[in-house]
C-alpha positions as CSV (number, residue, x, y, z in Angstrom):
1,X,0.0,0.0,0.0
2,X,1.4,3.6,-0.7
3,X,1.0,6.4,1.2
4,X,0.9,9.8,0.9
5,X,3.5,12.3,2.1
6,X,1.7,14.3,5.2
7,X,1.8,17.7,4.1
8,X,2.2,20.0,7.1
9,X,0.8,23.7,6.5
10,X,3.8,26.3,6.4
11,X,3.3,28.9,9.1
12,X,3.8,32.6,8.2
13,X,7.3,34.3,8.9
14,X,6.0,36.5,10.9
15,X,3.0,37.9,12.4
16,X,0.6,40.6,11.4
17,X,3.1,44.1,11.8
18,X,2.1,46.4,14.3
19,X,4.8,48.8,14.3
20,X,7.3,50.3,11.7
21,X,10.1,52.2,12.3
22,X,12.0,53.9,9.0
23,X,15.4,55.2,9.2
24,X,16.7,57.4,6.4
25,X,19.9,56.4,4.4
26,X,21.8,57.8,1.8
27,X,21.0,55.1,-0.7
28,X,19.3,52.7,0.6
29,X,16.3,53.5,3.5
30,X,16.6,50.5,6.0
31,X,13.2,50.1,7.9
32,X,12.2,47.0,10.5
33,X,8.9,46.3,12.0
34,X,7.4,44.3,15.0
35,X,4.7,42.3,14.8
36,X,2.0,40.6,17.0
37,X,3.6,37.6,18.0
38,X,6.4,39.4,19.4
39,X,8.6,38.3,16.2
40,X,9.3,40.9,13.2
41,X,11.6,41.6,10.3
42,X,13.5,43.9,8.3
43,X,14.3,45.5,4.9
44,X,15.8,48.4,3.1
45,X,14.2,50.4,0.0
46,X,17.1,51.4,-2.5
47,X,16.0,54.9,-3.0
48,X,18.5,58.4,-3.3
49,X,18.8,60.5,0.0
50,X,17.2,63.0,-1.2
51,X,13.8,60.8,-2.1
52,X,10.2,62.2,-0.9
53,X,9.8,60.8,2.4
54,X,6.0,59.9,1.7
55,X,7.8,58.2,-1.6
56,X,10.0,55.9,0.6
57,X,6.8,55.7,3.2
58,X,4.6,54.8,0.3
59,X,7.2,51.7,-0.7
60,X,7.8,50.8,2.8
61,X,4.1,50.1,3.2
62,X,3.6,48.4,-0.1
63,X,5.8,45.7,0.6
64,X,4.4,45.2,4.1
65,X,0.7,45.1,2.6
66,X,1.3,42.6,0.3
67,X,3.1,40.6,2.6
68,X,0.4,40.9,5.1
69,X,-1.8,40.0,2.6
70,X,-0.2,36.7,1.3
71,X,0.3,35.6,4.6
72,X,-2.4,36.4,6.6
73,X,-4.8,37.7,4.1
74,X,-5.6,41.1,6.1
75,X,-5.6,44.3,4.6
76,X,-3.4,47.0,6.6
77,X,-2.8,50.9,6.7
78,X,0.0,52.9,8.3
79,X,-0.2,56.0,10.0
80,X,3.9,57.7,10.2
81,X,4.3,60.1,12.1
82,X,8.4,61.6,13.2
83,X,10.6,60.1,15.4
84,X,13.5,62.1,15.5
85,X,15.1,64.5,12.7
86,X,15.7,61.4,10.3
87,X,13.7,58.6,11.4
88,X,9.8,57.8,11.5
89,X,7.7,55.4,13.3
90,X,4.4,54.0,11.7
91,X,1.6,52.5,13.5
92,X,0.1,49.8,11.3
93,X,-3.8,48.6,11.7
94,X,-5.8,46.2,10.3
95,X,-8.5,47.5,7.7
96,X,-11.6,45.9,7.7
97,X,-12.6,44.0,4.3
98,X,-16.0,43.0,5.4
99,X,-18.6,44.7,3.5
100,X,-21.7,43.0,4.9
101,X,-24.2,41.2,3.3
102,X,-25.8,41.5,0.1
103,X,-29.0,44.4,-0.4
């Protein structure tokens, strides 16, 4: 008789991010975030220094939304506000993606 391989069901890298903190850089913006389960991550966005911050917020919170939603399926928003002179901290919440029943 053959089996079948037990498939186990991967678990996400990281939890839903509740917290971002962006640092600026001369070429490259590195940024790292905390999530619910007390774990987290990092990255940098290859950008010029003198980039838009909103431009380098925008990307910042694209590839956390679409990570978020690949892994968890939940739709987030980020609201930045300063830290100091050159860094910025951004509260992320979940959206809600219910839009009720039917008329």
């Amino acid at each position: 008789m053959v089996r079948r391989r037990e498939t186990r069901k991967e678990r996400a890298p990281f939890g839903v991010p509740r917290e971002v903190v962006l640092l600026s850089g001369r070429d490259v913006w590195p940024y790292t975030f905390i999530a619910d389960d007390s774990g987290g991550g990092c990255g940098k966005v290859a950008m010029p220094a003198d980039a838009a911050i909103e431009d380098v917020q925008a990307a910042v919170f694209t590839r956390l939304a679409d990570l978020t939603r690949t892994f968890h399926g939940v739709e987030i928003g980020i609201v930045w506000s300063p830290l100091t002179p050159d860094s910025w901290v951004g509260r992320v919440g979940s959206l809600s993606t219910d839009v009720g029943p039917p008329p």
